[in-house]
C-alpha positions as CSV (number, residue, x, y, z in Angstrom):
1,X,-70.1,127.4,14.5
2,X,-69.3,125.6,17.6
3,X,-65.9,126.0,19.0
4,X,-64.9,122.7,20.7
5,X,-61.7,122.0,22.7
6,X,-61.1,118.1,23.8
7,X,-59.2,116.7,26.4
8,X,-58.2,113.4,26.0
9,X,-55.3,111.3,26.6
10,X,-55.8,108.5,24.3
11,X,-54.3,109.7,21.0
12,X,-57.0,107.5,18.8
13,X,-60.0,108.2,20.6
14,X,-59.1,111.9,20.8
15,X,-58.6,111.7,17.1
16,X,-62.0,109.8,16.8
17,X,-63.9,112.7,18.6
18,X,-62.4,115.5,16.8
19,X,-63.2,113.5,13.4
20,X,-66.8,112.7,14.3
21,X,-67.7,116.5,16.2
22,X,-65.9,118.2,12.8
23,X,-67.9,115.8,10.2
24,X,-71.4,117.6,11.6
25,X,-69.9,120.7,10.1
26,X,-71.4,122.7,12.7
27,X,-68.3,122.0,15.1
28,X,-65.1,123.2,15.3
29,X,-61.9,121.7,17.4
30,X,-60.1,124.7,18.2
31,X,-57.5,122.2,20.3
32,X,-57.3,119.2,22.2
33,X,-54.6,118.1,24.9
34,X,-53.9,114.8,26.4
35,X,-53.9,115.6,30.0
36,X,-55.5,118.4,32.9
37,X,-52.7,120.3,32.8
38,X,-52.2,121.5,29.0
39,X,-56.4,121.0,28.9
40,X,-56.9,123.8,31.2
41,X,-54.1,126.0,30.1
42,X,-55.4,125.6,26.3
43,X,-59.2,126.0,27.2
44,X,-58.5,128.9,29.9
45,X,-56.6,130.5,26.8
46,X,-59.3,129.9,24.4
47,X,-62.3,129.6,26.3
48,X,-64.3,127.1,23.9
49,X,-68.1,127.0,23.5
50,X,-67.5,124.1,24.7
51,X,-64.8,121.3,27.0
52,X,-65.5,117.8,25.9
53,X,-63.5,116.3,28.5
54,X,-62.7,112.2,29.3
55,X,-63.2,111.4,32.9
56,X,-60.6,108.9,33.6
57,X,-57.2,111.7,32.2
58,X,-53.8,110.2,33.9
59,X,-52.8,112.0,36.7
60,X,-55.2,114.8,37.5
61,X,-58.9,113.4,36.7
62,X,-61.3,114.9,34.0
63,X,-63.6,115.8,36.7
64,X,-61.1,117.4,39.0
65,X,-60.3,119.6,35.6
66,X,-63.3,120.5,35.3
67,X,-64.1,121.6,38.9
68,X,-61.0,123.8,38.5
69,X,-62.4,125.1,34.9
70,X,-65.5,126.2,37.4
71,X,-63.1,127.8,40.4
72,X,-61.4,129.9,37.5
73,X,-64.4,131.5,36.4
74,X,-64.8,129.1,33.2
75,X,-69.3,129.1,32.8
76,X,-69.4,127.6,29.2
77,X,-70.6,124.0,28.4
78,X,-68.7,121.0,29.8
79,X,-69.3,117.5,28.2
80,X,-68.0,115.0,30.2
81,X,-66.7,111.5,27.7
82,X,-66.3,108.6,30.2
83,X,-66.0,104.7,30.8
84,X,-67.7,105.3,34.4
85,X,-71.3,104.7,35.3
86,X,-70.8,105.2,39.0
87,X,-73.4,107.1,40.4
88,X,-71.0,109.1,43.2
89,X,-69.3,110.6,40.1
90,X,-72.3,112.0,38.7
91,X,-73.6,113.8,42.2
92,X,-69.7,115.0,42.2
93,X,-69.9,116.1,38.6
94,X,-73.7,117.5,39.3
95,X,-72.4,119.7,42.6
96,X,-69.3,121.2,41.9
97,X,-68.6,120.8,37.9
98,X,-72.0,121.8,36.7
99,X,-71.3,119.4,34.1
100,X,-74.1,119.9,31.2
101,X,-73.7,116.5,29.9
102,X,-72.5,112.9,30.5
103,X,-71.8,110.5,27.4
104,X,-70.5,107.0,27.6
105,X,-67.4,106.2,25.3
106,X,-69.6,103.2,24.3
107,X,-72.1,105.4,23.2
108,X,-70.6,108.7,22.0
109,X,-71.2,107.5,18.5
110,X,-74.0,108.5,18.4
111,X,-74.8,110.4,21.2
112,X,-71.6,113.4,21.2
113,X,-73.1,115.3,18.6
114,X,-76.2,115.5,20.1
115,X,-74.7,116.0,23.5
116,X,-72.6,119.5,22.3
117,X,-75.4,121.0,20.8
118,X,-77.7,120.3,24.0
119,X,-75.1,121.3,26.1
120,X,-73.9,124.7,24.4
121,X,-77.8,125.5,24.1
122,X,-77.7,125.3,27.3
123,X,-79.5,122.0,28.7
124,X,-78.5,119.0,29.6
125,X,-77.5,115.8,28.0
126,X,-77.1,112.1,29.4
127,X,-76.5,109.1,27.3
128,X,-79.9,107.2,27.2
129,X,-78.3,104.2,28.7
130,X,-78.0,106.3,32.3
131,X,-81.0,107.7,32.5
132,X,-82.1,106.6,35.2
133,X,-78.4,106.9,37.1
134,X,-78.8,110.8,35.8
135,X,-82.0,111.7,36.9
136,X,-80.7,114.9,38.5
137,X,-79.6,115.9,35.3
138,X,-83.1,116.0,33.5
139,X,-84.8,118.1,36.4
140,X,-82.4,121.1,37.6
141,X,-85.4,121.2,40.2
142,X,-85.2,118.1,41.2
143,X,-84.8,118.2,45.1
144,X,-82.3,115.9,46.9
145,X,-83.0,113.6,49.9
146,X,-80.1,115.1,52.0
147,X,-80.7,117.0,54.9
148,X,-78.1,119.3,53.4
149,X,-78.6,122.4,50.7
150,X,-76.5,122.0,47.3
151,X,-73.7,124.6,48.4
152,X,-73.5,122.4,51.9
153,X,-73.1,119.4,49.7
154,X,-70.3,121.5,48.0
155,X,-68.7,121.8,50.9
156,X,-69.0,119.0,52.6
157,X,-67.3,117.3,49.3
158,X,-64.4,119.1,49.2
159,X,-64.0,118.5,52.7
160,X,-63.9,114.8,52.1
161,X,-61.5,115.8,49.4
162,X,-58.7,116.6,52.0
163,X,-59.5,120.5,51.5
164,X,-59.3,122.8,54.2
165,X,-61.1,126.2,54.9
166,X,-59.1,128.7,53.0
167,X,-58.7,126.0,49.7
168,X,-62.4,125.3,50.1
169,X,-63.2,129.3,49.9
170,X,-61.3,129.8,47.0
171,X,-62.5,126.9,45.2
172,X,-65.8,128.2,45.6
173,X,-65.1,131.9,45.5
174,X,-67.0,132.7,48.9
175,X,-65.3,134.1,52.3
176,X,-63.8,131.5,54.6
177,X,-65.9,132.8,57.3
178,X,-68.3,131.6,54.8
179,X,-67.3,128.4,54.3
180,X,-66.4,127.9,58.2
181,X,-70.5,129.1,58.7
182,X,-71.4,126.1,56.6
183,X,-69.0,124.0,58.2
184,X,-70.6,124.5,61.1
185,X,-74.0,124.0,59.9
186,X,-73.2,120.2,58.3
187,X,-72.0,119.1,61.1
188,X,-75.4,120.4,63.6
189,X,-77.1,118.8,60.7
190,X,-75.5,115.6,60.8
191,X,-74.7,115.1,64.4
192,X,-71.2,114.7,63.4
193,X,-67.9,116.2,64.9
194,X,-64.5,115.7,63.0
195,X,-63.7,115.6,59.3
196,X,-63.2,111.8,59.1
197,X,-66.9,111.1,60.2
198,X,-67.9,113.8,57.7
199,X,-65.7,111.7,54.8
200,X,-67.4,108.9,56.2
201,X,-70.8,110.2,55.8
202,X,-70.4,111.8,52.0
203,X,-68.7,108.3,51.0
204,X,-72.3,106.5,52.2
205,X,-74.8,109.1,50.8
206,X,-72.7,108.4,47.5
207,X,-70.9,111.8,47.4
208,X,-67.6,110.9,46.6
């Protein structure tokens, strides 16, 4: 049996998800919560099979949520449940989150189901309908056009987030004089100097 927690803050859709996951009889909501907050207090304290989380939570985002989910040491399934097609929130979700699938609320009908299972077998899971938006998440070898490596992507992200070296080392569990190495590495890379050019740059290659 699957345990499932979701994190929603629509009362009817969260309702909808738990009634749909619980009628496979292979799932089992263990909890739900309406926003990041009480979601990663309850799944921290229960640590789920798997988060089926909405993307677009008042306040703190689903996808911030999950990136702290990741920083805490969280390594089971994430399912991400989401309005959004933008492309710069599935490279964000991809590089930090490890997000192991991506459903549209439109679709999750029919596709939530599938996606737990996928996800809590450990592959990944896009609605058909973003396919080709999600490419990265069919090929986990897939290599990226950026001059950067993923955990410089990583960084360079939470950089453009506002975060500085020690938040940035903790949120990734490495040293800072790890994350200051890599600092200085993006920027050789890139020929750029200062952190607004570097925000600049990750909003134009469709980071953030």
């Amino acid at each position: 049996m699957i345990k499932a927690v979701i994190v929603d803050d629509h009362p009817l859709f969260r309702q909808g998800i738990r009634l749909l996951l619980e009628s496979s009889g292979n799932v089992e909501v263990i909890g739900d919560a309406s926003n990041a907050i009480e979601g990663e207090r309850l799944i921290m304290g229960k640590l789920p099979d798997v988060a089926v989380l909405d993307i677009g939570l008042v306040g703190e985002s689903g996808l911030q949520l999950a990136e702290k989910l990741r920083a805490r040491g969280y390594k089971n399934a994430i399912v991400m449940v989401t309005m959004h097609t933008e492309v710069s929130i599935f490279k964000r979700a991809a590089a930090i989150a490890k997000v192991e699938g991506y459903v549209l609320k439109l679709d999750a009908a029919e596709d939530l189901e599938n996606a737990v299972y996928r996800a809590c077998n450990g592959q990944k899971f896009v609605s058909p309908s973003l396919a080709q938006e999600m490419a990265w998440m069919e090929d986990d070898s897939q290599k990226t056009d950026s001059l950067l490596t993923k955990r410089e992507e990583e960084v360079l992200i939470l950089i453009a987030d506002g975060l500085g070296s020690d938040a940035i080392a903790l949120r990734l569990d490495l040293s800072k004089r790890t994350i200051d190495s890599h600092r200085a590495n993006i920027r050789k890379k890139l020929g750029l100097t200062n952190s607004v050019e570097l925000t600049r740059y990750a909003i134009e290659q469709g980071l953030i």
